[in-house]
C-alpha positions as a Markdown table, in Angstrom:
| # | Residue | x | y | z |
|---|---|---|---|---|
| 1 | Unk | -16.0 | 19.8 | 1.0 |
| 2 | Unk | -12.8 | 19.4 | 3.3 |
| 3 | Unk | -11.7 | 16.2 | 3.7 |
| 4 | Unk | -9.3 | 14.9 | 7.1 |
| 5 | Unk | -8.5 | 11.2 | 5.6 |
| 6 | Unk | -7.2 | 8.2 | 7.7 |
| 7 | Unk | -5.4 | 5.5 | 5.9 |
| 8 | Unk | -5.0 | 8.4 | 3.1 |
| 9 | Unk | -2.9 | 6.1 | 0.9 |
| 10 | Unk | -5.9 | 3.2 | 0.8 |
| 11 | Unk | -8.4 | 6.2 | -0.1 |
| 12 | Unk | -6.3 | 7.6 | -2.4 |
| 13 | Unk | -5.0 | 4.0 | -4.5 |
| 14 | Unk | -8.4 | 2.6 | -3.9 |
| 15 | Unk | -11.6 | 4.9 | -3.5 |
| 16 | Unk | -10.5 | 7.9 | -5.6 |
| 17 | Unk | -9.0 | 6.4 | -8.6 |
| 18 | Unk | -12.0 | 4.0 | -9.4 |
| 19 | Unk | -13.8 | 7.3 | -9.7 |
| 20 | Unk | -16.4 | 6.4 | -7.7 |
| 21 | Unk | -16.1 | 10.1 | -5.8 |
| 22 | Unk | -14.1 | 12.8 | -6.0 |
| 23 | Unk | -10.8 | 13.5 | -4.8 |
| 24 | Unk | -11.1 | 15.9 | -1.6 |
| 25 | Unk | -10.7 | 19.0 | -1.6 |
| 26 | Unk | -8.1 | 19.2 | 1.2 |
| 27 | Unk | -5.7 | 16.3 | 2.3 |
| 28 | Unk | -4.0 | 16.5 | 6.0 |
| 29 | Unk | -1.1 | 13.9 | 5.1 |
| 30 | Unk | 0.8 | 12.6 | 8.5 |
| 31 | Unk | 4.0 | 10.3 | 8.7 |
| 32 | Unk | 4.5 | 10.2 | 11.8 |
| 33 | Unk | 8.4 | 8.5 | 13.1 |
| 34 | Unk | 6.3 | 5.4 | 14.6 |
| 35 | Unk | 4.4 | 4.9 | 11.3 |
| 36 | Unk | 7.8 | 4.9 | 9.0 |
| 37 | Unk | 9.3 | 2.4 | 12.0 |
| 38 | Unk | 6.1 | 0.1 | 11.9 |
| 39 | Unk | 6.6 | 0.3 | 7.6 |
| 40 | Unk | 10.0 | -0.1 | 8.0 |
| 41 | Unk | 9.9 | -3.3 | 9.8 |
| 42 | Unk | 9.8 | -2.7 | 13.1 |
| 43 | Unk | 7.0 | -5.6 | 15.2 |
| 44 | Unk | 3.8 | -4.1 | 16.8 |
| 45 | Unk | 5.2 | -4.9 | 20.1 |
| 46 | Unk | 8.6 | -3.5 | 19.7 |
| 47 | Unk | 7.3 | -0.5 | 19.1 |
| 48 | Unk | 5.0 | -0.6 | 22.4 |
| 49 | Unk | 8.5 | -1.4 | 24.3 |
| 50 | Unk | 9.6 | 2.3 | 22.6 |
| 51 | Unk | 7.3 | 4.0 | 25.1 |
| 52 | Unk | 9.6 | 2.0 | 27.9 |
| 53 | Unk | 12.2 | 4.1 | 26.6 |
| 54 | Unk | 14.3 | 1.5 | 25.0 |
| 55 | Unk | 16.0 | 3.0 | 21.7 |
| 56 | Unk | 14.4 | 1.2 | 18.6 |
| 57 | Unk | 16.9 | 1.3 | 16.9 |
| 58 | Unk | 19.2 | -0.3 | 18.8 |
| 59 | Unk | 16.9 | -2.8 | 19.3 |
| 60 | Unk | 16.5 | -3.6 | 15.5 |
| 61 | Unk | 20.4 | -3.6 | 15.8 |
| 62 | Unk | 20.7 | -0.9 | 12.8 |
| 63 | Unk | 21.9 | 2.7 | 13.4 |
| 64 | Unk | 19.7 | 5.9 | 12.2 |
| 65 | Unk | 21.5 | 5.6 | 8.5 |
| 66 | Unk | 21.4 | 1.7 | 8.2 |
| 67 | Unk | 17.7 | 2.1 | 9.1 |
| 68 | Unk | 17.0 | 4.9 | 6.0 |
| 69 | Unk | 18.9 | 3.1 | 3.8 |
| 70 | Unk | 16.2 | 0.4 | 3.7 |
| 71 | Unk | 15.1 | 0.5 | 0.4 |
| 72 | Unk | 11.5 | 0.6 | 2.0 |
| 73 | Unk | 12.1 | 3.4 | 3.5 |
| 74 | Unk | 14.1 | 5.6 | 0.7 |
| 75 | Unk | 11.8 | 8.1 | -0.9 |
| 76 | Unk | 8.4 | 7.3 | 1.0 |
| 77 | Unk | 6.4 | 10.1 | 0.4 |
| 78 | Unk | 7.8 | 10.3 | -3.4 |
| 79 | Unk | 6.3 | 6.6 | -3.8 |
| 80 | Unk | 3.1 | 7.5 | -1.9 |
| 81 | Unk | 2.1 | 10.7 | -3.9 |
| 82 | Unk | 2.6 | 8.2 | -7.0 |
| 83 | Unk | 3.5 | 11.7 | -9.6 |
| 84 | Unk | 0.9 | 13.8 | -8.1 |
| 85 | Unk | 3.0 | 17.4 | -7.4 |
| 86 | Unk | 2.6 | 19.2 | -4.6 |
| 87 | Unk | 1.3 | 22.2 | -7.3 |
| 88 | Unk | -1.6 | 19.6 | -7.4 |
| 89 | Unk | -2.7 | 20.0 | -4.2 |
| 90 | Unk | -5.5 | 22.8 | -2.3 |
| 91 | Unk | -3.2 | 23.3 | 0.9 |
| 92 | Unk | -0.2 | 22.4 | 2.2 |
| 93 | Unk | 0.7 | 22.9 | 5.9 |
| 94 | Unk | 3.8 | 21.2 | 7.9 |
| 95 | Unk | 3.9 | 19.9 | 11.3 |
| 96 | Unk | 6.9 | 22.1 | 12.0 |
| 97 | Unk | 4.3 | 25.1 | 11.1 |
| 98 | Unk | 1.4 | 23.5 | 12.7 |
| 99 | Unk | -0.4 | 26.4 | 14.6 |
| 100 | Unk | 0.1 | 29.1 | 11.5 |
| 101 | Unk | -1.0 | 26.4 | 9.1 |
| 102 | Unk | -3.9 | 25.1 | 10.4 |
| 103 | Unk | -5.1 | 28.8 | 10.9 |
| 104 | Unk | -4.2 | 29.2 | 6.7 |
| 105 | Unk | -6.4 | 26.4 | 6.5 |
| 106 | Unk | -9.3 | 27.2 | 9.1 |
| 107 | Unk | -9.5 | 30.9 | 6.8 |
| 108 | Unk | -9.2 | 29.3 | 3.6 |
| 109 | Unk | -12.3 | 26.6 | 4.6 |
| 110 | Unk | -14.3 | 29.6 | 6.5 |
| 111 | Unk | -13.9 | 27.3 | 9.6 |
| 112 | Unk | -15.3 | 30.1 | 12.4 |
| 113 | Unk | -14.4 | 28.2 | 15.1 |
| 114 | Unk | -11.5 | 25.4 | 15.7 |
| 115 | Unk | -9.6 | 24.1 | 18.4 |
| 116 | Unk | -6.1 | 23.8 | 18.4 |
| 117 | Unk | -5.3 | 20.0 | 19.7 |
| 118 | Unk | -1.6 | 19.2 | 20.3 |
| 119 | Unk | -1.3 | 15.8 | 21.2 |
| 120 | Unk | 1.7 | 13.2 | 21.0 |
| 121 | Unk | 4.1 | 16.3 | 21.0 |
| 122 | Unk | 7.7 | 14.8 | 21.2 |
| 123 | Unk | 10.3 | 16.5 | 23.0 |
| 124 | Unk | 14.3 | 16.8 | 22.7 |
| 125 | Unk | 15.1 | 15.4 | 19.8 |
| 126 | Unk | 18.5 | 13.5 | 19.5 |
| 127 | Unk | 21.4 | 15.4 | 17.2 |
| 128 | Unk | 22.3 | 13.8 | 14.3 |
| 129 | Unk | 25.8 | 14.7 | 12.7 |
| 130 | Unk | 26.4 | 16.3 | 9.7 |
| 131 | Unk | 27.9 | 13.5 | 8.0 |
| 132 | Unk | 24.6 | 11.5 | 8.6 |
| 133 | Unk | 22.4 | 14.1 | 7.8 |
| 134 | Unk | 23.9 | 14.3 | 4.3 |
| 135 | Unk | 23.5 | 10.7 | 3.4 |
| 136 | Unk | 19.9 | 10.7 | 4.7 |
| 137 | Unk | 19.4 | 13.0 | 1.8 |
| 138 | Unk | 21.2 | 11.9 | -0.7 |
| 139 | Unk | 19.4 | 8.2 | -0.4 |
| 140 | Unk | 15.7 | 10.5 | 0.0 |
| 141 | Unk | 16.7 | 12.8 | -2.8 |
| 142 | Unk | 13.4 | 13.0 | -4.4 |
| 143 | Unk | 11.3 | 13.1 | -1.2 |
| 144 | Unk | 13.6 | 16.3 | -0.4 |
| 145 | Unk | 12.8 | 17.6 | -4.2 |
| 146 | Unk | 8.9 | 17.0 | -3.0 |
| 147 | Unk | 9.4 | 18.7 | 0.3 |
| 148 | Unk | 11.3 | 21.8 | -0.8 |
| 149 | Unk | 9.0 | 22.7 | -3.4 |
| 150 | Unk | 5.8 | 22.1 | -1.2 |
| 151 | Unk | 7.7 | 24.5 | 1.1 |
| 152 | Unk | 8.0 | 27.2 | -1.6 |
| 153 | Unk | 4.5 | 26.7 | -2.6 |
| 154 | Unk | 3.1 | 27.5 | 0.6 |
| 155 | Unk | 5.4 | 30.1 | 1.1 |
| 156 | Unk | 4.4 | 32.2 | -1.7 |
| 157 | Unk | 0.6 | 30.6 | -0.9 |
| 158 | Unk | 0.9 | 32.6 | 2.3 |
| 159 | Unk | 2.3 | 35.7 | 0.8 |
| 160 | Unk | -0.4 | 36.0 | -1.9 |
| 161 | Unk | -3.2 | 35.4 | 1.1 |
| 162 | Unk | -2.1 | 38.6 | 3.4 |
């Protein structure tokens, strides 16, 4: 049974460990920039103004490094995934892979027939220097540890499948 999950984190602290019923078998995990502002401090209606095309960020007066150097928002997906590995996991896809990953996942699931939805697609993204870059991952250190070893795995997943 293949599993898209809502409010994963709730499911997964609450629902699964009680052992009430199984884990899923597949996981689609989304952190989406509006979801790590709202977690990160950012009011409900500030990020509503965002679509008004005022620059959060300047409106919580912090810049793009201030910002990820909240400790609440250093190594997010490290403190969501709570020591599971990504070895752990059934499939693992990226948004940045999204149309060859979510066919990997329709063959692997025997899906027939699905529809490729892209919705909330952003555009240009802003350039961040080097400099900034660099710090951003050396205060997410283990969420980049995470990331580049899911990266491998489904890597050499895809390799083995063809």
């Amino acid at each position: 049974m293949a599993l898209l999950i809502f409010g994963a984190e709730k499911f997964f602290d609450i629902v699964v460990r009680t052992g009430h019923i199984p884990p899923p078998d597949a996981c689609v995990l989304v952190a989406t920039v509006r979801a790590l502002k709202y977690h990160g401090g950012v009011k409900r209606k500030e990020l509503n103004e965002e679509k008004k095309d005022l620059n959060i960020l300047a409106k919580m007066e912090k810049t793009l490094l201030e910002y990820a150097a909240t400790e609440a928002n250093r190594n997010r997906m490290s403190k969501f995934l709570d020591g599971i590995t990504p070895e752990e996991f059934f499939f693992i896809g990226f948004t940045n892979h999204y149309e060859e990953d979510l066919a990997v996942l329709a063959r692997l699931l025997n899906w027939e027939n699905y529809s490729l939805i892209k919705h909330n697609i952003t555009g240009e993204k802003p350039d961040v220097d080097a400099s900034t870059l660099e710090q951003i991952k050396a205060l997410n250190e283990a969420d980049y540890d995470i990331y580049n070893r899911a990266l491998k795995i489904r890597e050499e997943r895809i390799k083995s499948s063809i």
